[in-house]
PDB file of N, CA, C and O in Angstrom:
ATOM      1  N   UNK A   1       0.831  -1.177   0.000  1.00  0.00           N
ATOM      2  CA  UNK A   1       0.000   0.000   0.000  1.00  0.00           C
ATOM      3  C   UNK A   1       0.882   1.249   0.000  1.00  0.00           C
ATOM      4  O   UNK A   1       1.824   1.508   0.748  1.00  0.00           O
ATOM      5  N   UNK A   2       0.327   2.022  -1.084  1.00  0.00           N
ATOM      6  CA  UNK A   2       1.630   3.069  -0.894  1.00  0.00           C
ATOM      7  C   UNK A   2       0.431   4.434  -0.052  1.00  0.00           C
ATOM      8  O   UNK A   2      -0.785   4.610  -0.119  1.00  0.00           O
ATOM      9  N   UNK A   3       1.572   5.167   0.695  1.00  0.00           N
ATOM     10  CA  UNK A   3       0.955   6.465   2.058  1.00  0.00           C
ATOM     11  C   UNK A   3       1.268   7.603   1.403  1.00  0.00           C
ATOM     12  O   UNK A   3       2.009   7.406   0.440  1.00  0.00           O
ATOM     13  N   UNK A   4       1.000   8.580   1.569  1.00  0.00           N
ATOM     14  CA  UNK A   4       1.098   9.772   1.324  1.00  0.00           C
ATOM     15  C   UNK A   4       2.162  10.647   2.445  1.00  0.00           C
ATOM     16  O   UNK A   4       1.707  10.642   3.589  1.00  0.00           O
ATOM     17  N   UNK A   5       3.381  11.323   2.301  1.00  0.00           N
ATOM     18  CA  UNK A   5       3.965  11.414   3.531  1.00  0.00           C
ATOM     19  C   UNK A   5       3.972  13.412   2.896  1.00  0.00           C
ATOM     20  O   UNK A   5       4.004  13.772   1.719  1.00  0.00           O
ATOM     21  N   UNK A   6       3.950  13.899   3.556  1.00  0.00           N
ATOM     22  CA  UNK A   6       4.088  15.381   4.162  1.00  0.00           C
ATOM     23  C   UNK A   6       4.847  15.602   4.962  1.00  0.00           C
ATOM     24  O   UNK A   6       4.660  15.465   6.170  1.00  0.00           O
ATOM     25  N   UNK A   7       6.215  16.129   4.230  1.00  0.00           N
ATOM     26  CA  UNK A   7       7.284  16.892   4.967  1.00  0.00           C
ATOM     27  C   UNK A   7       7.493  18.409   4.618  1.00  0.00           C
ATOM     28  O   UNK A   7       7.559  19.146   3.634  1.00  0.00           O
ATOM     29  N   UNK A   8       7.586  18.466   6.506  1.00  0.00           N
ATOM     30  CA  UNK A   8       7.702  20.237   6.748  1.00  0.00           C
ATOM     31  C   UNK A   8       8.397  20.704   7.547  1.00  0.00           C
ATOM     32  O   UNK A   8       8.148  20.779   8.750  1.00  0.00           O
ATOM     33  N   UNK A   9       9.879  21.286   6.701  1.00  0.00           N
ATOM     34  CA  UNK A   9      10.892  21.692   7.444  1.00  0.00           C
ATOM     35  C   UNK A   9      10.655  23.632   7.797  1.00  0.00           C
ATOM     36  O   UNK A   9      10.174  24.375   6.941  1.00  0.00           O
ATOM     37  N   UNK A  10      11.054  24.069   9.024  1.00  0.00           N
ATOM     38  CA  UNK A  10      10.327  25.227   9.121  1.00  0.00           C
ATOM     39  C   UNK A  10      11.134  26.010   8.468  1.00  0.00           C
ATOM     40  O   UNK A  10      12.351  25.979   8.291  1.00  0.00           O
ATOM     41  N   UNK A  11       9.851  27.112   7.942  1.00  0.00           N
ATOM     42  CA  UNK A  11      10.459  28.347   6.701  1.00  0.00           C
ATOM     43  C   UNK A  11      10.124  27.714   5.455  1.00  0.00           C
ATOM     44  O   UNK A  11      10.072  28.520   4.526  1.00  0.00           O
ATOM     45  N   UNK A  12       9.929  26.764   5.209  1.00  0.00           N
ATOM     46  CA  UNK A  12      10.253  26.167   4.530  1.00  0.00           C
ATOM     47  C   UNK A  12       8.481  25.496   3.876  1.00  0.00           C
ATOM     48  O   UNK A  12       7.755  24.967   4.717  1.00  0.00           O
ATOM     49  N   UNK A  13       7.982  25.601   2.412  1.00  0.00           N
ATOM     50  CA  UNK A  13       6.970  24.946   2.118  1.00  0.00           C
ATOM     51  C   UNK A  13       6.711  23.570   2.105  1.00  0.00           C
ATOM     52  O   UNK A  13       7.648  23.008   1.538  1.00  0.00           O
ATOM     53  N   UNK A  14       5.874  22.796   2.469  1.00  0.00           N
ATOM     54  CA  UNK A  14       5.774  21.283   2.759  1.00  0.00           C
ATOM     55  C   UNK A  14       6.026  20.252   1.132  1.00  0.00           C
ATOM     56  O   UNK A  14       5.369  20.161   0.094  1.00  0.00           O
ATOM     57  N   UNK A  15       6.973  19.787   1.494  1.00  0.00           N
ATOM     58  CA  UNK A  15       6.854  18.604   0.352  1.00  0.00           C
ATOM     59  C   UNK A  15       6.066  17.531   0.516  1.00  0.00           C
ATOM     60  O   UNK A  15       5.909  16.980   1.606  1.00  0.00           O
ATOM     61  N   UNK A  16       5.538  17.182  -0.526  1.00  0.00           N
ATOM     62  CA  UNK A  16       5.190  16.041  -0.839  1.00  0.00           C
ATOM     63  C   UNK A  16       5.376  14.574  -1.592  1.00  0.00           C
ATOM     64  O   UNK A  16       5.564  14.647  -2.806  1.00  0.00           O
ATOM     65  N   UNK A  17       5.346  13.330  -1.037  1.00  0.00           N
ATOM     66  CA  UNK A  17       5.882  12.790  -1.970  1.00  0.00           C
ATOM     67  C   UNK A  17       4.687  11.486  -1.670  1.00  0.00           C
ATOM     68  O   UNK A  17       3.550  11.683  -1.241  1.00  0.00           O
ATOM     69  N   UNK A  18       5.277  10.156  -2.016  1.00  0.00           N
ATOM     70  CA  UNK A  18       4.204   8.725  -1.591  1.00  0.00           C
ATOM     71  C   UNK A  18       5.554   7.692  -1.752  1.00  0.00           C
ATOM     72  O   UNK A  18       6.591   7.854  -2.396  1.00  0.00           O
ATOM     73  N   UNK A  19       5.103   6.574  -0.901  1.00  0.00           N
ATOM     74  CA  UNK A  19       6.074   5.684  -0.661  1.00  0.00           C
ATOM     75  C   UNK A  19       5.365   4.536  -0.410  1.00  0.00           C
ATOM     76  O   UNK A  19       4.283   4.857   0.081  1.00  0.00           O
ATOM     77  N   UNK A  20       5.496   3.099  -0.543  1.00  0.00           N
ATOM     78  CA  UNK A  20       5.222   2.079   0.525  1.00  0.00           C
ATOM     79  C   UNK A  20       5.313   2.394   1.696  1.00  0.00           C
ATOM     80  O   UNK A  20       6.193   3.012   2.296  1.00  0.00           O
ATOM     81  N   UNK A  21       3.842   1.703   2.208  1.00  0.00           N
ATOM     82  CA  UNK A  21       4.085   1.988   3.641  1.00  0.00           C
ATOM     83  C   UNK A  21       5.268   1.724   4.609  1.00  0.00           C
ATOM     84  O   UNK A  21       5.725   2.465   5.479  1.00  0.00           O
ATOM     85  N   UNK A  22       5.575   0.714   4.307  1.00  0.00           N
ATOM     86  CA  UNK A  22       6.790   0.379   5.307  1.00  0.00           C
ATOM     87  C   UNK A  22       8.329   1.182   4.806  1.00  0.00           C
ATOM     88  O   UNK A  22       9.417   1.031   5.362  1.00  0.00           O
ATOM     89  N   UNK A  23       8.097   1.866   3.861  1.00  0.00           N
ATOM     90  CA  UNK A  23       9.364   2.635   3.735  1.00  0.00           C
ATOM     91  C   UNK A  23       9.291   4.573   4.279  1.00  0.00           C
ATOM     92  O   UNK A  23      10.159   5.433   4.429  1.00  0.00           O
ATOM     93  N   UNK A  24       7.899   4.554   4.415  1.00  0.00           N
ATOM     94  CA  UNK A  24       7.150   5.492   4.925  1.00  0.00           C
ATOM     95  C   UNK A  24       7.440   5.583   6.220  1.00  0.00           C
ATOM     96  O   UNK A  24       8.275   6.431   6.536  1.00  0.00           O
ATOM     97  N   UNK A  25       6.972   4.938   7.029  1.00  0.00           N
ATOM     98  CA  UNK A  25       6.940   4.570   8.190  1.00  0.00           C
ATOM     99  C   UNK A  25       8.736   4.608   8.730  1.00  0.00           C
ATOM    100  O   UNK A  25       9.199   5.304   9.633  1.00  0.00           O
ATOM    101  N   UNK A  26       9.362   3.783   7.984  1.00  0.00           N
ATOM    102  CA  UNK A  26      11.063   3.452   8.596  1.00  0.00           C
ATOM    103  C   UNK A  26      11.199   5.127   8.244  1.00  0.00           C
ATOM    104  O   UNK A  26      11.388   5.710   9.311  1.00  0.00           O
ATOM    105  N   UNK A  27      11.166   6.041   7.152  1.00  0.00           N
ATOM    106  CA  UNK A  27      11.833   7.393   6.861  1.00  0.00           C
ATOM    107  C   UNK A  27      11.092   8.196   7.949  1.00  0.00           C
ATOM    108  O   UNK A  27      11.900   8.886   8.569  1.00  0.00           O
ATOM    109  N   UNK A  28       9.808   8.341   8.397  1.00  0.00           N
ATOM    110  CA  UNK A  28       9.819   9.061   9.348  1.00  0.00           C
ATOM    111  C   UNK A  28      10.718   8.982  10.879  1.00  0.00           C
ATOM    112  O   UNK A  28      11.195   9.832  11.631  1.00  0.00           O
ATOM    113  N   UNK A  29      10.652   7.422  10.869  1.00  0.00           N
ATOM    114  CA  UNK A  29      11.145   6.689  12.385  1.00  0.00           C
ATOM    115  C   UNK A  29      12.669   7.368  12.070  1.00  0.00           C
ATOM    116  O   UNK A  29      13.122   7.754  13.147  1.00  0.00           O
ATOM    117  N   UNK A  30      13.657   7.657  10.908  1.00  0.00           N
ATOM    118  CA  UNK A  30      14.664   8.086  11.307  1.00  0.00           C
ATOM    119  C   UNK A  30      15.114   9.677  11.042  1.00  0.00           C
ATOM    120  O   UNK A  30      16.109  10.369  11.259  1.00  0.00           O
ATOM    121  N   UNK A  31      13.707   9.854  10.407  1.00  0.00           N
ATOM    122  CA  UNK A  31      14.126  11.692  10.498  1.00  0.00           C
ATOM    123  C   UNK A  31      13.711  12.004  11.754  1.00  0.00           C
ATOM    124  O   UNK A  31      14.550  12.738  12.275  1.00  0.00           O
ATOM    125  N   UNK A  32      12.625  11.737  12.609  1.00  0.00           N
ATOM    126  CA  UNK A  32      12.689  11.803  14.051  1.00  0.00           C
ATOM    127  C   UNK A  32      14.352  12.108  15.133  1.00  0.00           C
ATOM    128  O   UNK A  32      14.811  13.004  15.842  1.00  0.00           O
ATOM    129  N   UNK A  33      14.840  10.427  14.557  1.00  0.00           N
ATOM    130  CA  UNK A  33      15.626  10.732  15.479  1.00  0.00           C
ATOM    131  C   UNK A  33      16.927  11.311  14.896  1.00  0.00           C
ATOM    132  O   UNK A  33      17.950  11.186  15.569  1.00  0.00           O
ATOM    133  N   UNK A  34      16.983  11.992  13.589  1.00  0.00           N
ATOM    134  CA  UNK A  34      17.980  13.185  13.312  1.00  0.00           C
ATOM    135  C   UNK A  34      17.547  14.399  13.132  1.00  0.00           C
ATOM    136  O   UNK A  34      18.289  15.362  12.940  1.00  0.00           O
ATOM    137  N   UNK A  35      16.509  14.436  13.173  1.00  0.00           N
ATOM    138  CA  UNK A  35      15.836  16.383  12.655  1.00  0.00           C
ATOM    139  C   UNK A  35      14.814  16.125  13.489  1.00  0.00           C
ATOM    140  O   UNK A  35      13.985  15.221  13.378  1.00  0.00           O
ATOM    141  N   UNK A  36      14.910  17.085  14.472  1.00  0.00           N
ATOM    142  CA  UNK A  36      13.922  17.424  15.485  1.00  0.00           C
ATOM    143  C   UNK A  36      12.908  18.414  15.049  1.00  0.00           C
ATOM    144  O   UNK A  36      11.759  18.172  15.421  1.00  0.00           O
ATOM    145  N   UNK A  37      13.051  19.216  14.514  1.00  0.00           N
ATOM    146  CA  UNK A  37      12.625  20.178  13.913  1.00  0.00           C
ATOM    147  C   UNK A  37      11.756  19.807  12.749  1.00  0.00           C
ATOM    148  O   UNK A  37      10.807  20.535  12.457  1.00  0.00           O
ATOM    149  N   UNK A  38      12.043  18.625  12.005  1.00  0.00           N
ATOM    150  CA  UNK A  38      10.887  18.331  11.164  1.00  0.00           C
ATOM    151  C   UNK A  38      10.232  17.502  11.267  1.00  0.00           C
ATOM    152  O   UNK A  38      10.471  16.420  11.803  1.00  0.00           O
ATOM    153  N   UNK A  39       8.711  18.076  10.473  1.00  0.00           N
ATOM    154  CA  UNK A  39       7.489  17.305  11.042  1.00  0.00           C
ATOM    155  C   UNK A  39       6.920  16.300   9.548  1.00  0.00           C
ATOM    156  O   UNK A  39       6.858  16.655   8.371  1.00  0.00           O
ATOM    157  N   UNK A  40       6.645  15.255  10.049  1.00  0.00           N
ATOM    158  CA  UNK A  40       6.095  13.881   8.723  1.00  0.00           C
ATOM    159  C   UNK A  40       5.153  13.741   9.276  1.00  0.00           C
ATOM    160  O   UNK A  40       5.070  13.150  10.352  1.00  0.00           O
ATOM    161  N   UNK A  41       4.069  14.340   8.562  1.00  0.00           N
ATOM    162  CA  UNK A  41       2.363  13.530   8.177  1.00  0.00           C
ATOM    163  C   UNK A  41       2.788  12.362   7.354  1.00  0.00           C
ATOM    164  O   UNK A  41       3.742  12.364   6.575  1.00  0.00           O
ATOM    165  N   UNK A  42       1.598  10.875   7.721  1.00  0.00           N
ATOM    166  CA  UNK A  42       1.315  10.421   6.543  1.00  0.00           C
ATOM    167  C   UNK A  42       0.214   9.810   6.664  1.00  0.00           C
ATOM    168  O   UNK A  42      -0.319   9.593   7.753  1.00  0.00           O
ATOM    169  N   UNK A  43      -0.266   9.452   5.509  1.00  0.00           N
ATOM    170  CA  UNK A  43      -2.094   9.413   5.551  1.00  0.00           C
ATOM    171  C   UNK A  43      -2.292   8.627   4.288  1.00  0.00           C
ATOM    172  O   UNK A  43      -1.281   8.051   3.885  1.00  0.00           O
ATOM    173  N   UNK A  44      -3.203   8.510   3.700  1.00  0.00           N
ATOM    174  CA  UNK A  44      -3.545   7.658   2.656  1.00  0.00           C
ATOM    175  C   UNK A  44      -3.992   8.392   1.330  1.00  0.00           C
ATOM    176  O   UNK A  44      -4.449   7.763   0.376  1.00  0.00           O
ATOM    177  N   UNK A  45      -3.848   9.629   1.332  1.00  0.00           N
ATOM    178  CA  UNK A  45      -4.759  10.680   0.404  1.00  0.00           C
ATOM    179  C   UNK A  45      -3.138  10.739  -0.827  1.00  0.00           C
ATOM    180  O   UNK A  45      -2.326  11.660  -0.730  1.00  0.00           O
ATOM    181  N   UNK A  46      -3.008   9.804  -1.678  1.00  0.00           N
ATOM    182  CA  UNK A  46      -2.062   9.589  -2.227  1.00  0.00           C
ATOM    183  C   UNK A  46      -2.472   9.869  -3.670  1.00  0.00           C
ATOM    184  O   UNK A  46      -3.484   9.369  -4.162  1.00  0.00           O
ATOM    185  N   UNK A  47      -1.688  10.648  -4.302  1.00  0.00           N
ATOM    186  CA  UNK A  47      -2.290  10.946  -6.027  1.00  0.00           C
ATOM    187  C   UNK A  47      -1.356  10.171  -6.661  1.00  0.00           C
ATOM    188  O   UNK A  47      -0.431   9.585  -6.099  1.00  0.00           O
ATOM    189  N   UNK A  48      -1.683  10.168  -8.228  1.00  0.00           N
ATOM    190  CA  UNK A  48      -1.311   9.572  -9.244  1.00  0.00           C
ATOM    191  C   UNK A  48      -0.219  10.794  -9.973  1.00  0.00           C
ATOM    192  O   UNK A  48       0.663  10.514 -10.785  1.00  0.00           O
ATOM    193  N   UNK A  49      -0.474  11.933  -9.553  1.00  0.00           N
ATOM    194  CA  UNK A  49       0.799  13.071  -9.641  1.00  0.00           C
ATOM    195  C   UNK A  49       1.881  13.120  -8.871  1.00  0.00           C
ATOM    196  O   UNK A  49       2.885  13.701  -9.284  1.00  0.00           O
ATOM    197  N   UNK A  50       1.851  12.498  -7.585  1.00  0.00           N
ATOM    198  CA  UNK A  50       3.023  12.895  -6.399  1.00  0.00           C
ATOM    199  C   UNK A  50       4.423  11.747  -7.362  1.00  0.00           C
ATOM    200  O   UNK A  50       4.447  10.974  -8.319  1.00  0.00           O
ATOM    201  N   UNK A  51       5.278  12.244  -6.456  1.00  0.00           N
ATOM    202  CA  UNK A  51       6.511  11.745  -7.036  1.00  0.00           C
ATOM    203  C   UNK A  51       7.186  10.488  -5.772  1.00  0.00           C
ATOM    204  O   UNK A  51       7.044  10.663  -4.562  1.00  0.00           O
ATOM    205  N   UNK A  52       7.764   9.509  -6.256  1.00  0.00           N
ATOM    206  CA  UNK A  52       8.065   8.588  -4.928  1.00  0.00           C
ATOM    207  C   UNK A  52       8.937   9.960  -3.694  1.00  0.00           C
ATOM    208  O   UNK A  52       9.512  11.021  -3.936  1.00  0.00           O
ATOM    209  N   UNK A  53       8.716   9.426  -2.759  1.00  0.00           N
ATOM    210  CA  UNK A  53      10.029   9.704  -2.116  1.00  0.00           C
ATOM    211  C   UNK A  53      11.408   9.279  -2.345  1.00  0.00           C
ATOM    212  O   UNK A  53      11.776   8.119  -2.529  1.00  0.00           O
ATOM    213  N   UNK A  54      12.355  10.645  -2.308  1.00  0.00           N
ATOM    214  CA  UNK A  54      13.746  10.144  -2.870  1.00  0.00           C
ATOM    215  C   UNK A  54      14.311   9.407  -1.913  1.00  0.00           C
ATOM    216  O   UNK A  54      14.212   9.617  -0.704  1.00  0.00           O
ATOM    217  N   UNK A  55      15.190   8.128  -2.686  1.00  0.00           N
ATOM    218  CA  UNK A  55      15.986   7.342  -2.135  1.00  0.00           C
ATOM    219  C   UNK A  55      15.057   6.524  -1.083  1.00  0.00           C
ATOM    220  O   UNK A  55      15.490   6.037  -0.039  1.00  0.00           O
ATOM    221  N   UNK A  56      13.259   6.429  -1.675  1.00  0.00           N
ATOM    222  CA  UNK A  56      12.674   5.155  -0.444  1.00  0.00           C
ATOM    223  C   UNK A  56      13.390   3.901  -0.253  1.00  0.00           C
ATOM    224  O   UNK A  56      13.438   3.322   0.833  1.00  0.00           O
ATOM    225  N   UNK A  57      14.246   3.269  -1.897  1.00  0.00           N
ATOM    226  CA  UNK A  57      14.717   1.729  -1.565  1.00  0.00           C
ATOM    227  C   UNK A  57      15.545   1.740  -0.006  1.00  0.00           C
ATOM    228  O   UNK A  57      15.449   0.876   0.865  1.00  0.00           O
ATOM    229  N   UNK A  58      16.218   2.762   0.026  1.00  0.00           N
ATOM    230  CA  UNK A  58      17.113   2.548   1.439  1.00  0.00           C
ATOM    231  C   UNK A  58      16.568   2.384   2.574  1.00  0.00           C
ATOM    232  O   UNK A  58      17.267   2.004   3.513  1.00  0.00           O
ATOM    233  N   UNK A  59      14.962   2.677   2.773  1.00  0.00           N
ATOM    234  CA  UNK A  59      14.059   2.199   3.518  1.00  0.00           C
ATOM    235  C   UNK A  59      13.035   1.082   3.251  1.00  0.00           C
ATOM    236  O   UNK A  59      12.231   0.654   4.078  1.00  0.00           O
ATOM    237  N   UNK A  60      13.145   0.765   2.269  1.00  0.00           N
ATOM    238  CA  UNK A  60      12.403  -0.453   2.141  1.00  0.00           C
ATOM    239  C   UNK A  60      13.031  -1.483   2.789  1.00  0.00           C
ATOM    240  O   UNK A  60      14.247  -1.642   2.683  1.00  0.00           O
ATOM    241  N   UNK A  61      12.225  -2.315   3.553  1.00  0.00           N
ATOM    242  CA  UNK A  61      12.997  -3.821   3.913  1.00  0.00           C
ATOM    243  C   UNK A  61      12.646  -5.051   3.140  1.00  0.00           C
ATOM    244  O   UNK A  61      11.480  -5.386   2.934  1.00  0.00           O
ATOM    245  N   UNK A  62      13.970  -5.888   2.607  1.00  0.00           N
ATOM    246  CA  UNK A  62      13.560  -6.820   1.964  1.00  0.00           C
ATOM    247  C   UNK A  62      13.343  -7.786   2.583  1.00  0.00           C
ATOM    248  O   UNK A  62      12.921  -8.797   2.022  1.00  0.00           O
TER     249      UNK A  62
END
């Protein structure tokens, strides 16, 4: 299932991108614990325009 993730670094306008969930999920779990300061929505409201998130394979688990 791919998520819809919303990143918002401050000053800064929110990107958007979509990922598998589980690569979704692992990229928020480690921008948490390096950028305090930025905030990841993710939700299911996923278009056929958004672009993957860059570099999801490094979060995908095989």
């Amino acid at each position: 299932m791919q998520m819809h993730l919303v990143i918002e670094f401050p000053e800064l306008p929110p990107l958007h991108f979509r990922a598998d969930a589980g690569a979704a999920r692992a990229f928020r779990a480690e921008m948490a614990r390096w950028h305090r300061h930025v905030s990841i929505r993710l939700d299911d409201a996923v278009l056929p325009t958004m672009r993957p998130l860059p570099c999801h394979r490094l979060f995908e688990k095989t």
